[in-house]
N, C-alpha and C positions, 0 to 999 in steps of 0.2 A: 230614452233608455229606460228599462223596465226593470226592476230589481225584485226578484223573485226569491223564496225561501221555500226551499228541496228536502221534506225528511224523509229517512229510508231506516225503516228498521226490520229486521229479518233474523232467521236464523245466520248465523255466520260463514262463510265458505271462501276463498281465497277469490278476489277478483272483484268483486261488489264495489268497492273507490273505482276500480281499473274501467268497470263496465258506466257508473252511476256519470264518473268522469268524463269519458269519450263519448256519450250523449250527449251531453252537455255542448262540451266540445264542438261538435258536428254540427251542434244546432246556431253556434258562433257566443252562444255563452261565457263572460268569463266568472270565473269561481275566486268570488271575493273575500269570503268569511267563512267556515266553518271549522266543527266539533265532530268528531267521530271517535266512536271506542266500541270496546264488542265488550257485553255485559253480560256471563255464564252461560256462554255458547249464544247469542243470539249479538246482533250486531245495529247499531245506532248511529245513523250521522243524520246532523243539521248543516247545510249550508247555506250561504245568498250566494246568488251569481245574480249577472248584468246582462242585460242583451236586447234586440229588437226583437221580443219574444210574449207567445202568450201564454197563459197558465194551461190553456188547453190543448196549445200546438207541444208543449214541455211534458203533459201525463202523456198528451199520445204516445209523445218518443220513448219513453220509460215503460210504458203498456209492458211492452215485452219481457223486461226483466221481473216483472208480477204474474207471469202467466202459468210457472207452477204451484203460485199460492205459499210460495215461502218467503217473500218481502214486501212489505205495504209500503207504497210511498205518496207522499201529500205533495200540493205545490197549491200555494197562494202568493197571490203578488203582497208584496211589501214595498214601504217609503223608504225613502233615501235615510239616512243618520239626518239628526236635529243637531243643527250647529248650539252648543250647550257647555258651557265648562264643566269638568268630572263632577262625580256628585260629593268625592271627597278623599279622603287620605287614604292611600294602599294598603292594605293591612292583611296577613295569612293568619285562616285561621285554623290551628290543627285539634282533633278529638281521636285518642284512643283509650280503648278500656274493652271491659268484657261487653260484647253485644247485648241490646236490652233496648223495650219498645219505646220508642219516644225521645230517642238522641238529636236525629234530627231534627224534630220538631222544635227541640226545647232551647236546641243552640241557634238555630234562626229567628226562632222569634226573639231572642233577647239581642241578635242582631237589628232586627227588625225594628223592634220596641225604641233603640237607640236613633233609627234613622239610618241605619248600614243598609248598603245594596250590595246583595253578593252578585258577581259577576262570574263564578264560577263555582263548579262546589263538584265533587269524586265521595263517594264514599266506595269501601270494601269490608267484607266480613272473611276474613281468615280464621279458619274455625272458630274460637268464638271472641277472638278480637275483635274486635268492630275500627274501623281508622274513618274517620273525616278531614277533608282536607278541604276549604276552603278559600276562594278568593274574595277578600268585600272591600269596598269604600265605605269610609266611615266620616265624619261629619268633622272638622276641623276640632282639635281640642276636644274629644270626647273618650279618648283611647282608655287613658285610666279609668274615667266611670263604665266603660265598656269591659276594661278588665276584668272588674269590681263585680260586675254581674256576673259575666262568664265562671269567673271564679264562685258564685253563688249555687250557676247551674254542674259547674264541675263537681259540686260537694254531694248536689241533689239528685246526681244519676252515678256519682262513685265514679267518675270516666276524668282522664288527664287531659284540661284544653289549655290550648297556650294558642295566646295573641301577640302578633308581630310584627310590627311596621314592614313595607317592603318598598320598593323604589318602584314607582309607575311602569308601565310597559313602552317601551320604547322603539318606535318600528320606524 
C-alpha cells in the first residue's frame, strides 16, 4: 500500500474537492487525511490517501483538471505515521489585535523556543484586525513558562494572546 500526499491550490470555483475526489476515487484511492480552505479567492487543500498507486499514474489522472492553468497540483509519495507517543499537551492558542508585520513569526518562535509543535495554525485579517488561532502540543509542565513568554510577546506587538489547555482529539 502506497500512501501519497495530493496538494491542490488554485483559484477557487465550486467542484475542485468534488473533481480532486472522484479521481481519486476512480483510481481506488482511499483519502485518509486532509486540510482544505479557500484563502481570498484562491483555494488550498492537502491530503494523503492510500492505494496500489503511483505518484505518476495519480498526476497523470489529475493532468486534466490543470489543463486551463488555474490549479497547480503536486503528488509525492509519503511514509506511513511513526508509531510515537504525542509530543505533548493540547493547548489553543489564540492572537488578536490590530494587524502588524511579524505576529506570526514572533508567536511561533516562542512556541517553538519552548519545545511546542503546532499541529495547526489559521490566521485571518478582517480589515485591520489580524486573528490567529492556533493548535500546538506543548511539553508536559511547561504551560505557565509558556504563558509567561507569550504574555512577553503579547506586550511586544500590543496584540491579545491567550493560551488554553484543550482535551486531545479524539477519533
Amino acid at each position: 500500500m502506497t500512501e501519497l500526499a495530493v496538494t491542490v491550490l488554485g483559484h477557487d470555483r465550486p467542484g475542485i474537492v468534488a473533481d480532486v475526489a472522484g479521481v481519486l476515487s476512480t483510481l481506488g484511492a482511499n483519502l485518509t487525511d486532509s486540510t482544505m480552505t479557500r484563502l481570498r479567492g484562491h483555494f488550498a487543500m492537502t491530503l494523503i490517501c492510500a492505494g496500489e498507486l503511483s505518484v505518476g499514474q495519480v498526476e497523470e489522472a489529475l493532468r486534466p483538471l490543470t489543463a486551463d492553468g488555474r490549479l497547480l497540483v503536486g503528488v509525492r509519495e509519503v511514509g506511513a505515521d511513526e508509531d510515537s507517543p504525542s509530543a505533548g499537551v493540547p493547548h489553543l492558542v489564540s492572537v488578536h489585535g490590530a494587524d502588524r508585520l511579524g505576529i506570526v513569526a514572533a508567536v511561533t518562535r516562542a512556541l517553538a523556543e519552548a519545545g511546542g509543535n503546532i499541529t495547526d495554525l489559521s490566521t485571518r485579517l478582517v480589515g485591520p484586525l489580524y486573528v490567529l488561532v492556533a493548535e500546538v502540543e506543548l511539553p508536559k509542565d511547561s504551560t505557565e513558562a509558556v504563558a509567561a513568554r507569550l504574555a512577553e510577546v503579547s506586550e511586544e506587538l500590543g496584540v491579545e494572546v491567550t493560551l488554553r489547555r484543550t482535551e486531545a482529539d479524539l477519533l
